[in-house]
N, C-alpha and C positions, 0 to 999 in steps of 0.2 A: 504493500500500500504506500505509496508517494504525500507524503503530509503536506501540509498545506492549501490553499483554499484551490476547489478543482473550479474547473473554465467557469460551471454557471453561478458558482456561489460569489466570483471575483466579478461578473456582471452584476450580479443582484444588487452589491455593495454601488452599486454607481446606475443602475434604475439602465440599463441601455437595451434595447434592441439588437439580434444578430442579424443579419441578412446572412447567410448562408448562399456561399459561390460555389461553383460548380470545384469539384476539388482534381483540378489537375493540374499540372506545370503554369499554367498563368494565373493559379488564384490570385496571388500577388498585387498582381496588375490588375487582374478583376473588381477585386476589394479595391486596389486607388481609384481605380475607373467609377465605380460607384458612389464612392468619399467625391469624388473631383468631377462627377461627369451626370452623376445621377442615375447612371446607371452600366453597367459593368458588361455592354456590348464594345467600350472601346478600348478594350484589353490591349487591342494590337500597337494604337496612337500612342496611348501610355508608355509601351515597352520601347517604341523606337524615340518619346523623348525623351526618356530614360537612358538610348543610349545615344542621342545625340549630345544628352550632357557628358554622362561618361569622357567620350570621344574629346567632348571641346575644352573638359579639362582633368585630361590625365593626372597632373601632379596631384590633385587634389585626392584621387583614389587609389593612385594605384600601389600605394603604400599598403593599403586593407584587403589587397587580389593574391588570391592563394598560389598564383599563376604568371604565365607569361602578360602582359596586359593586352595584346592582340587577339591570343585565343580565348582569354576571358567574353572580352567584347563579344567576340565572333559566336561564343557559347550562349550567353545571355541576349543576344538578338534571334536566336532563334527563338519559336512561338512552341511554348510548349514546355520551356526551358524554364524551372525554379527562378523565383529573385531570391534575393537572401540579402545582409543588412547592407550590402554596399548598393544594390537595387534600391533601398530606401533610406539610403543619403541620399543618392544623388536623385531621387522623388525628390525629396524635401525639398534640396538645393535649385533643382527646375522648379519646381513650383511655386516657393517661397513660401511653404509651410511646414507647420510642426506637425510631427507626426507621430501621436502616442500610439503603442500596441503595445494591447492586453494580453498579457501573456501567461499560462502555465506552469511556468518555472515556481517554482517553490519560493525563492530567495527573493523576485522581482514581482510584483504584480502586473507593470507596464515598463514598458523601456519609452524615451523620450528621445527622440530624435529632431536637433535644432537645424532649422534649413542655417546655411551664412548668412542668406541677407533676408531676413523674412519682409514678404513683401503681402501678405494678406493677415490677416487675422482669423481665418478659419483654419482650424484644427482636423485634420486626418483621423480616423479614429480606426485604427482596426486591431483585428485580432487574433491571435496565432497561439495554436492548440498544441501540445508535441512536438513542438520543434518542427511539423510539417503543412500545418495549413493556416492560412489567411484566409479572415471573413471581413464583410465591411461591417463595422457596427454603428448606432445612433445614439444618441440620446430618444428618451422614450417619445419627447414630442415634436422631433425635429425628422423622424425619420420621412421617408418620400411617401405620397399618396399613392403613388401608382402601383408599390409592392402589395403581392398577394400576400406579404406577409403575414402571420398569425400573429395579434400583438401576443404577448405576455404581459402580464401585469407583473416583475421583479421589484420586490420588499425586498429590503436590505434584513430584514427581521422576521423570516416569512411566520415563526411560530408565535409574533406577539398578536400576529391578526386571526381573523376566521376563514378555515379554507370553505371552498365550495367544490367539494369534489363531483 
């Protein structure tokens, strides 16, 4: 058993919304695409400004690339292909926003991620299960109308109220 608060009890404490993306190699981009676009059809736009930043400023990353920084790029422009956290710096960084994910880890609740020049005041919100998936998440009353979403009603306290089962 893994201690610490699991994915929906670290929602509950913060009243938010999951949207649930399709879970393959572009959740990533899916979830910003949905944060950034309203909706997580422009997975592809995302990924290639993603790496036009990369691209136009190497020094900035390529310190954090596990890799050669050509086959990185060449890796992560493909569609299909995981982001991972140098994918969202350099979101942050193109976008000029901050980017919290809710995260699984035991020790972290969220990691925060500060664009260089923040150029908006809207906040990214997403969330990352296991070490493998990104969802976009909301606040409970900002999320889109258009999702078929099921709301949830998330208490931070669920046992001082009455269920309705």
């Amino acid at each position: 058993m893994k201690s610490g608060l699991s994915s929906v009890d670290s929602l509950r404490l913060y009243e938010l919304v999951e949207h649930k993306v399709k879970g393959d190699g572009n959740c990533q981009f899916r979830a910003l695409s949905d944060q950034l676009y309203q909706s997580p059809d422009h997975h592809e736009f995302v990924r290639q400004q993603i790496i036009s930043q990369l691209k136009g400023n190497r020094d900035a990353y390529d310190g954090y690339v596990p890799m050669a920084y050509d086959d990185y790029l060449e890796k992560v422009a493909r569609n299909g292909e995981w982001g991972d956290h140098v994918t969202l710096q350099a979101a942050a960084d193109k976008y000029g926003v901050k980017i919290f994910v809710m995260t699984s880890f035991k020790d972290t609740c969220y990691i925060e991620i500060q664009p260089k020049i923040q150029k908006s005041n809207k906040v990214v919100l997403l969330s990352f299960w296991a070490e493998v998936h990104y969802n976009s998440i909301y606040p409970q009353n900002d999320a889109p109308r258009s999702q078929t979403t099921r709301k949830k009603r998330w208490w931070p306290f669920s046992h001082n109220h009455h269920h309705h089962h």
